[in-house]
N, C-alpha and C positions, 0 to 999 in steps of 0.2 A: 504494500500500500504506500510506504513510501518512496517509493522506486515513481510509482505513479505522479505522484503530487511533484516531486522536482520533475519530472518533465512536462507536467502540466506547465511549471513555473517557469522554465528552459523554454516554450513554447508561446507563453504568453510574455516573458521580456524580449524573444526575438521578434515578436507581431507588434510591439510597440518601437520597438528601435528599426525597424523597416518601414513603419509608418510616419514616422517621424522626420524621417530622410525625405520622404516626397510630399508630394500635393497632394491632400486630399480630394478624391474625384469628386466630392460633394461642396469644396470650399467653390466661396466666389471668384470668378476670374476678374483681376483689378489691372490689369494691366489692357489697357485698350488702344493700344498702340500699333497692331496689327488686326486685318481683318474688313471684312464691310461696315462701313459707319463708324470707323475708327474714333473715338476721341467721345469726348463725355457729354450727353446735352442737358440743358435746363430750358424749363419750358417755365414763362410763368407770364402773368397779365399786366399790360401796365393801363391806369384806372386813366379814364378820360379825364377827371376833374383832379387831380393830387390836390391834396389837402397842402394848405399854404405851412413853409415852418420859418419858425421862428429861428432866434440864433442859439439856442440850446439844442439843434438839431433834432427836435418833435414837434410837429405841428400845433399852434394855439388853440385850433378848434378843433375838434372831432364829432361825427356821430354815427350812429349805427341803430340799425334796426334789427330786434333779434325776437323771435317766434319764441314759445312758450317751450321750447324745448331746444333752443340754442344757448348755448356759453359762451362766454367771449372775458378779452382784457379789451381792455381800450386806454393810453397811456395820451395824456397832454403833459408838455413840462414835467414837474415833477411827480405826479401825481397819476396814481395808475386805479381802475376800476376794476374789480374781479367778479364777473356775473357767472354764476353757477346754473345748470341746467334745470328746465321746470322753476326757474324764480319767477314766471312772468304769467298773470292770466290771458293776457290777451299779445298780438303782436305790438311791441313797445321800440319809440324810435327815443335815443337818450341823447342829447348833445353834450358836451363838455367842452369849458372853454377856460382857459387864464390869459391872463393879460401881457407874459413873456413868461418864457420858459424857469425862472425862477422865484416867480411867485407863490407864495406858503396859501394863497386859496384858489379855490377852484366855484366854477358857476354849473350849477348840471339845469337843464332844461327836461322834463319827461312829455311824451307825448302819445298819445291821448293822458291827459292830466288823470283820470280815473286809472289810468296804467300805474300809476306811481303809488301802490302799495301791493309790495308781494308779497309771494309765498314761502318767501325763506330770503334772508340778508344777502345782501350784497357788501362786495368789500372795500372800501376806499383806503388808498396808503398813499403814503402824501415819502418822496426820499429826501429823506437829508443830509446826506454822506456829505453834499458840499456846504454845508449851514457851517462854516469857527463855532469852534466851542459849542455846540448846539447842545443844550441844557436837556434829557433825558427825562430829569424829575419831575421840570417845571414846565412842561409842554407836552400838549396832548389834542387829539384834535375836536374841534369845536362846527358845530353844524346850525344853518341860520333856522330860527322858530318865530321872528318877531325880533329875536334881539340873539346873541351866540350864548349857546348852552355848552355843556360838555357833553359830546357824542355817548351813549350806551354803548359797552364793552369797547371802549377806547384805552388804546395802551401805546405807549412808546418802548420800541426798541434800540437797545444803543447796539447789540450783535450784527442784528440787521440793519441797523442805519434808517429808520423810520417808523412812523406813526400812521397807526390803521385805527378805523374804525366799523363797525358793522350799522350797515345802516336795511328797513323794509320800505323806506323810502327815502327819495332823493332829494335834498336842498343846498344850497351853496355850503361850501367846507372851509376850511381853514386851521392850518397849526395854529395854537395860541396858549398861552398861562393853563395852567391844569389846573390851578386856584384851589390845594390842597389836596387834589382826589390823588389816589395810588397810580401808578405808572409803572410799568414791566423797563427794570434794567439787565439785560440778559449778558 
């Protein structure tokens, strides 16, 4: 029985050291330098309207329309949106806009106005990796009601370099004073 097992063993390190020496007939071929259609394509759309940018290289304005079962980001400046799938009852067109690309707020537009309460948060995160000094403890993001409150489950990160907030609906945002509430320094 032991006679068996080393040459099981004698057979299975020569099947890997023979394999190893060549190409696997199942790997990818990456080499496309010979052949018909030689060389690598990309195929992609370019939009009739591009969205104007500013000089932070991201456009000031953005919008998007997304069906009750699309996901999306959508980034202006500093400031990015993360919409999760089924947030939406009906098809929802969102605008976003700042004023230049390092502005600490943001303006959102929802449309159909009855659109602008979902079914589960969405996420607003404001980066601040280029803010001096930017104060972790004492900043957090603030959302317009009439006058600026502090966002529900708002927290700043210093790991990450910014401040999120979850929002089931959409109003002007902005970093600002945390004015005492807790704040995640990671």
């Amino acid at each position: 029985m032991r006679s068996s097992s080393l040459h099981s063993a004698v057979l299975i390190a020569t099947l890997v050291f023979l394999t190893g020496c060549s190409r696997s007939p199942v790997a990818p071929i990456t080499d496309t330098s010979h052949g018909p259609g030689a060389g690598t394509t990309a195929i992609g759309e370019i939009p009739d309207d591009p969205a104007p940018v500013t000089d932070g290289g991201t456009p000031g304005t953005r919008q998007v329309t997304l069906t009750a079962t699309d996901e999306g980001v959508v980034v202006v400046g500093r400031w990015t949106l993360f919409v999760r799938k089924r947030t939406f009852t009906m098809p929802t067109t969102i605008t976003m806009s700042v004023t230049d690309a390092e502005a600490m707020d943001v303006h959102f537009e929802v449309s159909p106005p009855e659109a602008n309460n979902f079914k589960q948060s969405v996420i607003v995160s404001a980066n601040v990796s280029d803010v001096p000094d930017f104060d972790y403890w004492g900043q957090t993001m603030l959302y317009w009601n009439g006058d600026w409150k502090k966002a529900p489950s708002a927290s700043s990160h210093a790991n990450q370099q910014n401040v999120i907030g979850h929002f089931v609906s959409l109003s002007d945002c902005m970093v600002g004073p945390a004015g005492g509430s807790k704040v995640i320094a990671e």
